[in-house]
C-alpha positions in Angstrom: -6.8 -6.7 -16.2 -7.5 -5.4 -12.6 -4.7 -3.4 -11.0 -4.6 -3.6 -7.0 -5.6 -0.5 -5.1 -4.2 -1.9 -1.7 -1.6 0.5 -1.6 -3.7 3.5 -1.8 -6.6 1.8 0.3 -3.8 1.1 3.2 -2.5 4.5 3.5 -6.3 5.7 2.9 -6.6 3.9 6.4 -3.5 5.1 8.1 -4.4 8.8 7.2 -7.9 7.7 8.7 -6.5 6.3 12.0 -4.2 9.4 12.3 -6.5 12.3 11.3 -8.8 10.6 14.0 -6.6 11.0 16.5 -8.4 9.9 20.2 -11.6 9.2 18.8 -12.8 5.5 18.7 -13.0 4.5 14.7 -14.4 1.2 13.5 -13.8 -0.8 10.6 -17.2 0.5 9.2 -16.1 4.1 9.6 -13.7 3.7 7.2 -15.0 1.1 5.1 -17.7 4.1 4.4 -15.1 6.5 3.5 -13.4 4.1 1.1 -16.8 2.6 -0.3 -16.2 -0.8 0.6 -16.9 -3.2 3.1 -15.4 -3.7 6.2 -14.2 -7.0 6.0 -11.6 -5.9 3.3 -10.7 -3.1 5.5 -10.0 -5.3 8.6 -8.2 -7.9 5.8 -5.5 -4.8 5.3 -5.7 -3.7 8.7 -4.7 -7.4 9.6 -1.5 -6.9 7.3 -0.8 -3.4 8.6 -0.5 -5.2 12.1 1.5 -8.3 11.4 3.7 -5.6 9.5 3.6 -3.9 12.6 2.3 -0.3 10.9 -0.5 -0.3 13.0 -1.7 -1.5 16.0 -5.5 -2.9 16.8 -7.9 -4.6 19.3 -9.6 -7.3 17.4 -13.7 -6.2 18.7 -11.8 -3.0 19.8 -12.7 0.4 18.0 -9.5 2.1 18.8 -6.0 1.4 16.1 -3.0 3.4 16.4 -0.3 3.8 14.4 3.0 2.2 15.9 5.2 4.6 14.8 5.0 8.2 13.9 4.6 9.3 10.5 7.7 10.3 9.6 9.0 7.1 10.7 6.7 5.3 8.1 7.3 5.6 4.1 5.3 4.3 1.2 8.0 1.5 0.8 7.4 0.2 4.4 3.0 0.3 3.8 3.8 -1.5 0.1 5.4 -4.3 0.9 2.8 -4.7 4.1 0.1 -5.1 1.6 1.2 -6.8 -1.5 4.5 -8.2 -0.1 7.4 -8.4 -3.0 4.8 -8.4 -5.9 6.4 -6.0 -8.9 4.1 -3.4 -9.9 4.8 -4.3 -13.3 4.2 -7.9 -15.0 5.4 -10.0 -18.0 2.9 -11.6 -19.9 3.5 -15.2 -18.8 1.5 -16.3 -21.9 4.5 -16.5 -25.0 4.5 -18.5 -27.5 8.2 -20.4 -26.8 8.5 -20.6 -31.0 8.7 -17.0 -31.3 12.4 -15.7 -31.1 11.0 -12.0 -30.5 8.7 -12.9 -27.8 11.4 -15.2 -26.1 14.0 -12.6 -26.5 11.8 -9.8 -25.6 10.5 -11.1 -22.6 14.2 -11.5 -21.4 15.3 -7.8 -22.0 11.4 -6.3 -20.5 12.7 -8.4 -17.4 15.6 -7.2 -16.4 14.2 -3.9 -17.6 11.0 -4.0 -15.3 13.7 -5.1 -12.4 15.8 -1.8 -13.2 12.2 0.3 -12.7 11.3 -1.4 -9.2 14.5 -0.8 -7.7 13.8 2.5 -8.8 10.1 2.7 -7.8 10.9 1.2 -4.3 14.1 3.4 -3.8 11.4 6.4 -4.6 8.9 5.0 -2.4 11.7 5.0 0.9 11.6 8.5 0.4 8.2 9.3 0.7 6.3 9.3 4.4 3.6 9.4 5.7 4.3 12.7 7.1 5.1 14.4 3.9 1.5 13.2 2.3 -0.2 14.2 5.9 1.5 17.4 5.5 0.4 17.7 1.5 -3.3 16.7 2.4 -3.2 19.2 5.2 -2.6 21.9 2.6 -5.0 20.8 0.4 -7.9 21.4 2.5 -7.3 25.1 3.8 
C-alpha cells in the first residue's frame, strides 16, 4: 500500500516559497529539495492556487503565499491537496458472507469518522506559522 506524501510535500513548498522571501524560485528549485521532479511540484502548486494558498505566474519564477502564515493551518493545505479523502481506509474487499467482516466494517466506519473529525479539528489548530516558528528553532 502507498500512503500519500502530498501533505508534507505541499507545506514542504510553502515553507520553500516563504523562507525564500523576494528571491525568484522555480519549480526545479524545489523539486531539488524535495527529490522529485518538477512537474509534480507544479501539479501541487496548481492545487495550492486554485485553493488559493498560493499564488503563481505560470512561466513566472516568482509564488507568493496569499495569506500570511498564521492565517493558513494544516487543515486549510490538506484538503488543497487530497480534497475530502480520509486519511484512514476500510478495506473495500469483504467477503459479504462473513458476519464479522460485515459487522466490523460498520463499527471501524463510524469509528474511523470519529478519528477524522478529530484529526481535522487538530489540524485547524496548527499554522503555518507555528511550524515556521518550530523549524526556525531547529536550525540555531
Amino acid at each position: 500500500m502507498k500512503y500519500s506524501a502530498k501533505l508534507s510535500d505541499a507545506v514542504h513548498i510553502l515553507s520553500y516559497i516563504h523562507f525564500a522571501g523576494t528571491e525568484k524560485i522555480t519549480s526545479g528549485d524545489i523539486a531539488y529539495s524535495l527529490k522529485t521532479n518538477p512537474s509534480y511540484v507544479r501539479q501541487l502548486m496548481s492545487l495550492l492556487k486554485k485553493s488559493e494558498i498560493i499564488i503563481n505566474s505560470q512561466g513566472k519564477a516568482n509564488p507568493k503565499l496569499v495569506k500570511s502564515p498564521e492565517n493558513i493551518n494544516l487543515f486549510d493545505v490538506y484538503q488543497a491537496v487530497e480534497g475530502d479523502k480520509p486519511l484512514l481506509h476500510l478495506d473495500a474487499d469483504i467477503n459479504p458472507e462473513c458476519g464479522i467482516g460485515i459487522n466490523m466494517r460498520y463499527v471501524l466506519k463510524e469509528t474511523y469518522q470519529d478519528i477524522q473529525a478529530s484529526i481535522n479539528e487538530k489540524m485547524q489548530s496548527i499554522t503555518l506559522e507555528s511550524i515556521f516558528s518550530e523549524y526556525q528553532e531547529r536550525i540555531k
